[in-house]
Every structure is written in structure tokens, then in C-alpha cells.
N, C-alpha and C positions, 0 to 999 in steps of 0.2 A: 620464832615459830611461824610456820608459812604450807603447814602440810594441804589445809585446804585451798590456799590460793596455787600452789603447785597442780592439785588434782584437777581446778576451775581452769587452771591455763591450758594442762592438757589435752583437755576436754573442749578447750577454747579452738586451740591450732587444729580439728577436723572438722569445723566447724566455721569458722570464721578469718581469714588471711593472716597468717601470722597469730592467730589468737587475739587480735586488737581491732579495734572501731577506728584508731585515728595511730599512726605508725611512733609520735613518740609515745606512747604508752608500753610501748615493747620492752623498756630498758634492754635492750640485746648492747647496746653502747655500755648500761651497766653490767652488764658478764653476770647477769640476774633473773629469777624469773618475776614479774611484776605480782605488786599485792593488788590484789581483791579488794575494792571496799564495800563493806559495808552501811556504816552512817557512819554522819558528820554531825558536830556541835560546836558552835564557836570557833576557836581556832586549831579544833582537834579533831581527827579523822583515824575513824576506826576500821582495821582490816577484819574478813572471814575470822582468822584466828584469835581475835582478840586485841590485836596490838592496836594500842591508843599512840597515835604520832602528834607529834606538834604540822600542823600544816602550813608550809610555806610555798604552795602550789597556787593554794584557792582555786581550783578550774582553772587554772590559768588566766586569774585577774579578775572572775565576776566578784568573787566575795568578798569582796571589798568591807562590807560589813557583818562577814565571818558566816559560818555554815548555819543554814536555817533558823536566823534571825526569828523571833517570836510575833514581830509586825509583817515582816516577808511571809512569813508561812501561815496566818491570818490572812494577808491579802489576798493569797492563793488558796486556799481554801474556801473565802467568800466566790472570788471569781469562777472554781471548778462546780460551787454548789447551782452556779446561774450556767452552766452549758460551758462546755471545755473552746469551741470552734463553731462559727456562726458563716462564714464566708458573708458576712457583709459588715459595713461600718458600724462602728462603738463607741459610746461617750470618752472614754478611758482615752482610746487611739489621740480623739484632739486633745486630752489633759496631756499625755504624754507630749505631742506632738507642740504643744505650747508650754511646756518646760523643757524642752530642750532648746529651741528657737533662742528663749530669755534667756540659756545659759550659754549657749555656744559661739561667741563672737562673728564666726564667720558666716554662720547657718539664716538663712531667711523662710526658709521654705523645707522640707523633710519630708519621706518618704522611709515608713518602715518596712524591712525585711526579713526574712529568716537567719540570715549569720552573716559573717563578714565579708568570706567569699561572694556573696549574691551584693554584697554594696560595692566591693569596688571592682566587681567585674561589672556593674550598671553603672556605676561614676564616668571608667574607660569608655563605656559606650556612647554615654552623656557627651562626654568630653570629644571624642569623634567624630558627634555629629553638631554638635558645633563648630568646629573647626573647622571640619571636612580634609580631615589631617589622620594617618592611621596608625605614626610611629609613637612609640611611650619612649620614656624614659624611667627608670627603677634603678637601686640601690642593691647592691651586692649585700648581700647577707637578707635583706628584706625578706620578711613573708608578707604578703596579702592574700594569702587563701589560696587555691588550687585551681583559679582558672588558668586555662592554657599560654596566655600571653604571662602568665604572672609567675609560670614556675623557673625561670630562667634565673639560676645564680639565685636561688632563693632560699631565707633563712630556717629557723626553726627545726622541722624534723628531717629536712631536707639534709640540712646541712649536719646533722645529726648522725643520719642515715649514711653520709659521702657520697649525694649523689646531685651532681651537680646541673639537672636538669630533672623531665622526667620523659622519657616512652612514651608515645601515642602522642602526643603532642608535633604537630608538624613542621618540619623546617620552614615554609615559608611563613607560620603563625611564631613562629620566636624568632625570625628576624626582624618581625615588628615591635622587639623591644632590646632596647639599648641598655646594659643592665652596667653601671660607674660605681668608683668607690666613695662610701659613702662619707660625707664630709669633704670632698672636694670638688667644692666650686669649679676651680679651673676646669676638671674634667666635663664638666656639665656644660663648660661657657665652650670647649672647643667642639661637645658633641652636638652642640646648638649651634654654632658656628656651620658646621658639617652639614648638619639636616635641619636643620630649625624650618625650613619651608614644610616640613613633612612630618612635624614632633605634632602629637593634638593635647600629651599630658605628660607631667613630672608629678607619678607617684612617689612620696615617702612617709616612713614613719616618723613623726618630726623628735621624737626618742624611739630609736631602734631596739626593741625588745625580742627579736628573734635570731639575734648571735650572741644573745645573750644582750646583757642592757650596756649601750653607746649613746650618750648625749648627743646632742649637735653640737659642733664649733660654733662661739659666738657670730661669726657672718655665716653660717652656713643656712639657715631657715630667710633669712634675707635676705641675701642673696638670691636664692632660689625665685623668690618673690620680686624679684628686681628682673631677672631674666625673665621669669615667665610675662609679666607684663611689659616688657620689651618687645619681644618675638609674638605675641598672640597665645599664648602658650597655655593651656589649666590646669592651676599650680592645687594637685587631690594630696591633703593632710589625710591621710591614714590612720585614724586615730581609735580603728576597736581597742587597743589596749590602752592606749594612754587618755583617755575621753573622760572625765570623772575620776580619772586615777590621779594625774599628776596636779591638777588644780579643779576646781567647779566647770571652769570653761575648757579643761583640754589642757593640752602644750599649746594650742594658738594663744588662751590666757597667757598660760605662764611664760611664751618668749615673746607676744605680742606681735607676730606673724600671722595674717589671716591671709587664709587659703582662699579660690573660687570653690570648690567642693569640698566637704567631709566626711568621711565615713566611721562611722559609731558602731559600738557592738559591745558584749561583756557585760560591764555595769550596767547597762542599762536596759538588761532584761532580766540582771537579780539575780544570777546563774539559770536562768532559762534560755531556748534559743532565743535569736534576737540580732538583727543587725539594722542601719538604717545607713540612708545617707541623704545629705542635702549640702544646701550652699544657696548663691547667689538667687535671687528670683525669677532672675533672664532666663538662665541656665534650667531649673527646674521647672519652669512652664515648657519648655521643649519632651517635658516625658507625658505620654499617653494616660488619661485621655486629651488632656490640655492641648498635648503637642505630638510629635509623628515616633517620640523614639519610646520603645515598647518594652514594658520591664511588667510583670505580674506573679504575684502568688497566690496560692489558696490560704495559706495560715501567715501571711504578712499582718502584725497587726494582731496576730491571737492575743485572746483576751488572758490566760493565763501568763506570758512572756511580758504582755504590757502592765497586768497589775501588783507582778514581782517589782518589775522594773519602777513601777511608781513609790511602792513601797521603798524600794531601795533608794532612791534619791531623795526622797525627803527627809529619810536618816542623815545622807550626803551631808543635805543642806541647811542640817544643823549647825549654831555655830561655835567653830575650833573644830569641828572635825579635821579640816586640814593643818590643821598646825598639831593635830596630834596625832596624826599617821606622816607627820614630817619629824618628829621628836622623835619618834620608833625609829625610825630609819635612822637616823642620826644613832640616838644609840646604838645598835647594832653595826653600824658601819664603825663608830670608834671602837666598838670590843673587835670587830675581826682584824682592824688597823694595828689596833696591840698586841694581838694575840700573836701575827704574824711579825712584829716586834719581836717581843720575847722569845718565840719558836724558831724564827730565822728563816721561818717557809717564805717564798719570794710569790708574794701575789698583789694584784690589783684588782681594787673593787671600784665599779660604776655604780652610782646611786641618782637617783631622781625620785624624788619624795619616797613613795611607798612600795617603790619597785629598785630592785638592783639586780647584779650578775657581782659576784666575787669570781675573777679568773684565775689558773693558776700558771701567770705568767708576771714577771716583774713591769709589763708593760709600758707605756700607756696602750690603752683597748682603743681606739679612735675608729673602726671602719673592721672590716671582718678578714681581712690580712692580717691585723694586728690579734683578733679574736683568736684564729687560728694557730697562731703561735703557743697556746697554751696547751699545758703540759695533761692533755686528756686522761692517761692511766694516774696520773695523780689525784685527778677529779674522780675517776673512777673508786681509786681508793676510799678518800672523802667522802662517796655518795654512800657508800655499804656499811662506814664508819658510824656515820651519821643515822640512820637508816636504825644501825645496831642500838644508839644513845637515844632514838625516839623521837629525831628530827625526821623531817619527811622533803627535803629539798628537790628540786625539778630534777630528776634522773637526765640530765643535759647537761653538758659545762658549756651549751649554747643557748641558754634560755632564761627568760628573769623569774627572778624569788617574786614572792607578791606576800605585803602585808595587810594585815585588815585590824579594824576597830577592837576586834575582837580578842588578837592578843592580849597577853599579860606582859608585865616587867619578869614576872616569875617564866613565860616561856618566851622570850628573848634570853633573858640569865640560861633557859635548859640551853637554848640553841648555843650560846657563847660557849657553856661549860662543854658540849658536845663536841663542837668544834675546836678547844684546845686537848681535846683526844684525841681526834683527828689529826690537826697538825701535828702533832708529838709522834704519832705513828708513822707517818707519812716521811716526816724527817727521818724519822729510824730504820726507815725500811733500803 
């Protein structure tokens, strides 16, 4: 049933571009009209008409420790009772600002912002004016938010959407980025070969979560780090999704690669806005007031967004929490392995702890060529299937699932048993 989220979309599309705030939310890809939500608890998210889904969206990776956690929503409620926005400095900002420091291996120094796009289109900045270099280098299928250097070959709704760049964006501002496949070293050593006088940064996501989820190849994040500090190069970890996701420290933890810049976002505003970015000391004494290069906001640092985000990482930084949103994943990764066993459906799943992408291609998924090749109106299918049994997956077959603390064994079980309906249909059709 979806009568009121039907009347809420219609009434959306004269109203708002397509009906949507942000363009994957359209499912137009799912041949759908999008539900409405209403609220969220735990790992369950309820629409206008009643329907309670299992959630494997989370906002796409804050809730990490599930929808309006009882310590999260205390936190936020203390902080809204003291003044919602002060425009000036907060105790909170430096607690924040020194637990991330202690956690992020590569991080010395941080700066908070409002989302992700504002941290690594100020990293690029960073990074330029250091250099005094103007070319990037980026990853095909990548998103890093919608600045104009960054929408070239870029993942997520982009890629979603079939549009391989975007309008208004100037030819000569996307010539200054060089966008390679992702996991190929070579590609990066001859595009650095080529321009390397003129590269100032190699952005990536060091696990690519917006063609859906692509580890790195083992040399591929060293690599990277081996050329950047050859040439002069500043090697920006990308890490709003993966920052608190895939270990305490990031993916620079978990493959032992540190970047000169990082960019944070997600968790660590507790599903509020929220992004940050820092790195090296050198590097961030060059931003204003310290230094000449100029980045500001009025709500950087809001006290609501910083005392979700504290809240939330000290749930994090419990201990086993990571080893039990890596047990989740594992299970669920052997039921979809079997299921497509037994069913005969030909697919591949990418997993990194508590994020994955199941494709439906017999793969391997290595770089967003290989994403591509997957069988979209199958996933289509899947999505509605799914949707129908009470699963609530990313309306994308280019985007990661996200799991949080907050699941049960009982809704992994709904999601497997949903999905062996799925494939059996799927097969049949």
C-alpha cells in the first residue's frame, strides 16, 4: 500500500524538481513511485502508509548505529535545549575535533564542515594551493559530491541517472580532471607520466561505494601512495562513507595506507549534516585564518550535528563493535552466496565489513566497466520484489547496502528469506 506516498510525490513533482531533494531518491531507475517516510527505529523505517521495512539504506551509511538511537537522540535534545547555531566556537567542536585526530591515522589537524561535497571540494583547493598544480586525478564510477571538477564520470545517482557528466559545468573546469579506471595503477602511472607536472591531487574512495561497493586491489591504495609521493602529488582519501564504517580509523586503518588529506562525513554527524576534512599539519596551516587559502561556513561545527556525531562514536568505540557489524556482514554475504547457489541466479557480491553491493552479474565487479555489465532490469525486479517482502534496499544496483548495530539475526533471516523470493522469481520470469 503506498496511496499516500503516491499523493505526497504528486504533489512533490509541482513543487520541487522531479519531486526529490537529492536525484537518487526518485527510483525512476526502479519503474517506481518513491515511499514517503515517516519515522525510523533501529533497523526499521516506516513509510506514510504504514509499511514497516527492514532498513538497509541507513541514509546512506550515518546510521551506523541504527535510527534514533536512545543516547543519539538524548544528545540532541540536550544540545537543541542550549541554542540550535551560535556562529561562534564550542567546547563540543574541540571534543569532536580530538577524537577524530586519535582515531584517523592520517589526520593531524581538522576542520569541520557541512557535508562532503564542501570537504573535498576544500581538500582540491588545499591541495592546489600547495602545489600550485590545477589537474586532479578521480576514479570513474567515483562520487565526491557535486562540485564541478568532481562531476566528470562520476558515481552514485549520476551513474544511476545515465549521465555521464553534468550541464552548466564548463569545458575548460572538467578538463582539469582526469577521471581513470578505478584499480588501475598503470592507468594512473601513464597519466602521471603525461601530466604529472600539472596533477596537484589523486582523489579516491579508498573502497568505492558509489558503483556500488569495489574494494581496492591489494597494490592499488599503495601504489597510489608510492606515486603520489614521487611526483609531489596529494594523495585525498575520500572517506565520507567509509570513515567509522569499515574500521575505527577509516580504510587507511584497515589497508594501512595513509593519505596527506581526508575527508569525513556520515557517521560522524550521527545522521546530521556534517562533513570535515583534515590531514597533514603543513597542509592545514595553509587554510585561513592561519594561512591564505579561504574555506568558511556559518553552521560548520553546529552544535546539533557535533553532539549527534559525539554521541555516535562513542557507541563506535565500544568494544566488538567492529567485529560485530563484520559477523553481520559475513552472514549475510554467505546466505546471498547460497542462495544464488541453489537458485542458479548468476551474481556477485563485494563486501567490506558493513557495507556491500550484491551485482547481478557473474562478475568479478573490480572498477565501474565491470559494475556496468550488470543485468539492471534484474535488479529492477529484486528491488520491487524486495520492497513487496519488507526489505528496503538502495533503489540503485549502483550503490552500497549499509548495516548497522542495530539489526537483528531475525532481520538478516527476513532479508535472506526475501531474497530467496526474489531470486526464484527472477529465475522464472
Amino acid at each position: 500500500m503506498k496511496d499516500h506516498s503516491d499523493r505526497l510525490f504528486h504533489q512533490a513533482q509541482n513543487l520541487i524538481p522531479g519531486g526529490v531533494n537529492s536525484p537518487v531518491r526518485a527510483w525512476r531507475a526502479m519503474g517506481m513511485t518513491p515511499r514517503f517516510i515517516a519515522r525510523a527505529q533501529g533497523a526499521h523505517i516506516v513509510d506514510v502508509d504504514g509499511n514497516v521495512l527492514v532498513d538497509f539504506i541507513g541514509s546512506w551509511g550515518p546510521m551506523i548505529v541504527g535510527h534514533a538511537h536512545p543516547q543519539v537522540v538524548e544528545a540532541l535534545c540536550q544540545a537543541a535545549a542550549q541554542g540550535t547555531s551560535y556562529g561562534a566556537p564550542t567546547p563540543r567542536e574541540v571534543e569532536l575535533a580530538e577524537l577524530l585526530v586519535e582515531a584517523v591515522p592520517g589526520v593531524e589537524m581538522i576542520r569541520l564542515v557541512n557535508s562532503g561535497t564542501e570537504a573535498t571540494m576544500t581538500a582540491l583547493r588545499l591541495a592546489r594551493a600547495a602545489t600550485g598544480r590545477a589537474k586532479i586525478i578521480k576514479f570513474d564510477g567515483g562520487y565526491h559530491g557535486h562540485a564541478d571538477t568532481l562531476l566528470v564520470q562520476a558515481g552514485s545517482g549520476v551513474v544511476t541517472q545515465g549521465i555521464p557528466g553534468s550541464p552548466g559545468v564548463p569545458p575548460a573546469i572538467a578538463e582539469l580532471t582526469l577521471s581513470l579506471p578505478y584499480n588501475d595503477l598503470e592507468a594512473v602511472q601513464q597519466a602521471v607520466d603525461r601530466h604529472g607536472d600539472d596533477i596537484a591531487a589523486i582523489i579516491v574512495e579508498p573502497v568505492a561505494g558509489n558503483m556500488g561497493v569495489v574494494p581496492p586491489k591489494p597494490k592499488f591504495l599503495p601504489g597510489l601512495r608510492q606515486v603520489c609521493h614521487r611526483h609531489g602529488i596529494v594523495l585525498i582519501f575520500d572517506e565520507v562513507i567509509t570513515g567509522f564504517r569499515v574500521a575505527w580509523g577509516g580504510a587507511q586503518e584497515r589497508y594501512g595506507v595513509i593519505p596527506d588529506l581526508t575527508c569525513l562525513g556520515k557517521v560522524i554527524g550521527g545522521g546530521l549534516p556534517v562533513g570535515a576534512y583534515g590531514g597533514r599539519r603543513d597542509l592545514m596551516e595553509q587554510m585561513a585564518p592561519v594561512g591564505p587559502v579561504y574555506q568558511a561556513g556559518t553552521l560548520s561545527g553546529n552544535p546539533l550535528a557535533v553532539a549527534a556525531g559525539l554521541a555516535t562514536l562513542k557507541i563506535l568505540a565500544q568494544p566488538g563493535t567492529y567485529e560485530n557489524l563484520e559477523a553481520k556482514g559475513q552472514f549475510l554475504e554467505a546466505g546471498i552466496l547460497e542462495l544464488s547457489r541453489q537458485t542458479g541466479l548468476p551474481l556477485c557480491i563485494n563486501r567490506v565489513g558493513s557495507m556491500f553491493t550484491l551485482f547481478f552479474t557473474p562478475g568479478p565487479v573490480t572498477d565501474l566497466a565491470g559494475a556496468q555489465l550488470s543485468d539492471t532490469g534484474r535488479f529492477q525486479r529484486f528491488f520491487q520484489e524486495m520492497l513487496a517482502q519488507g526489505v528496503y534496499p538502495p533503489p540503485s544496483q549502483f550503490e552500497a547496502w549499509f548495516l548497522s548495530l542495530a539489526h537483528s539475526t531475525a532481520d538478516l533471516e527476513q532479508a535472506r528469506a526475501a531474497m530467496n523470493k526474489a531470486f526464484i522469481k527472477i529465475m522464472r520470469a
